[in-house]
C-alpha positions as CSV (number, residue, x, y, z in Angstrom):
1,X,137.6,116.2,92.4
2,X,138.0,119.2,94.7
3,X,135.4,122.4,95.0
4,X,138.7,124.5,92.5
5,X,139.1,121.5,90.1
6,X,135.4,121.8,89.8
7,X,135.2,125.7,89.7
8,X,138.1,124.9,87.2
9,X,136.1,122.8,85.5
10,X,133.2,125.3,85.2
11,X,135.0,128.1,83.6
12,X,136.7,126.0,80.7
13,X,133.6,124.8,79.5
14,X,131.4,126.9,79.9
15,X,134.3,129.8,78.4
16,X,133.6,131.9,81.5
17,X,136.2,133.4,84.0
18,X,137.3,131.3,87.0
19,X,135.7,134.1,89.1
20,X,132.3,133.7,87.8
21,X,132.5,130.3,87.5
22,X,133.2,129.8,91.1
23,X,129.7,132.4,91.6
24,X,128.7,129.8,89.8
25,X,129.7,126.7,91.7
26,X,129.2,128.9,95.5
27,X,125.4,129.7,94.0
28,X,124.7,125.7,93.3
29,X,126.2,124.8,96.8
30,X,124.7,127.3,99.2
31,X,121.1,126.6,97.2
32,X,121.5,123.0,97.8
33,X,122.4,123.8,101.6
34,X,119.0,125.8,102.2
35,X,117.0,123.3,100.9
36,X,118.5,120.8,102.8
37,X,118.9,123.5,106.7
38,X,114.8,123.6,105.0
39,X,114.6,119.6,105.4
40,X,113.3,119.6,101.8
41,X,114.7,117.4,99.1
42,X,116.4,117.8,96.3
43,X,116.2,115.7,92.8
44,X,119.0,116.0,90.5
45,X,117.5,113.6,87.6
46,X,120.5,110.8,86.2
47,X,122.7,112.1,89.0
48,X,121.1,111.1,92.3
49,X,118.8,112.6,95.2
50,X,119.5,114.3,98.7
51,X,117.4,113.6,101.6
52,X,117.3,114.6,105.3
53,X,117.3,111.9,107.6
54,X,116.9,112.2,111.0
55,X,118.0,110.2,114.2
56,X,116.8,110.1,117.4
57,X,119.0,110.1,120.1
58,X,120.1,106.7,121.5
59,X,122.7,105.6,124.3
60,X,125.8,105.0,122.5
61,X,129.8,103.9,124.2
62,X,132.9,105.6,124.3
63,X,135.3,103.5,122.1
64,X,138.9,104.6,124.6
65,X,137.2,104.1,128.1
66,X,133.7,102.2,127.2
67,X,132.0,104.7,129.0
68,X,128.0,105.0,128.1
69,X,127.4,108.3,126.6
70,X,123.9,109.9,125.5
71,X,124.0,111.2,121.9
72,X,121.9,113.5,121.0
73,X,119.0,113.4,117.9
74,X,120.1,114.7,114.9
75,X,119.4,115.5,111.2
76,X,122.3,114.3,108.8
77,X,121.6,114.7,104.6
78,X,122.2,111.6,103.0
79,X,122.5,110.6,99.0
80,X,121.2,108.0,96.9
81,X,123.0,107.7,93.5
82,X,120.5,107.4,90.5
83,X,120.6,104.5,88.2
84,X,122.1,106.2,84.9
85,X,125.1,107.2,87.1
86,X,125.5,104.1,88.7
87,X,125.3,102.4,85.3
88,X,128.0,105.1,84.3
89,X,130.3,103.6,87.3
90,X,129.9,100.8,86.8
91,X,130.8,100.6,83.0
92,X,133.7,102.7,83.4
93,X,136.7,100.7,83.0
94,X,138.7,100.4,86.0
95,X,142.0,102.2,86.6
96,X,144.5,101.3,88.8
97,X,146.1,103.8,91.1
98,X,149.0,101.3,91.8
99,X,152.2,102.6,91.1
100,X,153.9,100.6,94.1
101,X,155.1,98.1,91.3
């Protein structure tokens, strides 16, 4: 699903305009971004969580010309699914995006 199929999404059931339900949706994301740019968590409950995590720097090897190059420390937010949506998942049936036969 893309950020419009979601702001699609949004506005048919919630019976609001595409507009506001993409104020909607932009609110949610750039919320969830402070918190994060903050280092703060955030705990969506049956969905999953987002952390920070941070890395220090380390010494790592150009792939092409295996060259050592430092990388630097950084901070990169990370999820972990919650149990009743990976139970969700995982209970769905499979469908199979084959249509090669």
């Amino acid at each position: 699903m893309t950020k419009s199929e979601l702001i699609d999404a949004v506005a048919r059931r919630s019976k609001i305009t595409k507009s506001r339900a993409e104020q909607v949706v932009n609110c949610v994301f750039d919320s969830m971004t402070a918190s994060l740019e903050r280092g703060d968590g955030i705990e969506i409950r049956g969905f999953g969580s987002f952390t920070v995590r941070e890395y220090k720097a380390y010494n790592g090897r150009n792939p092409r010309t295996g060259e050592t190059v430092p990388v630097a420390p950084k901070r990169l937010p990370f999820f972990k699914v919650g149990k009743e949506l990976k139970e969700l998942v995982n209970d769905a049936p499979l469908v199979d995006d084959d249509d090669d036969d």
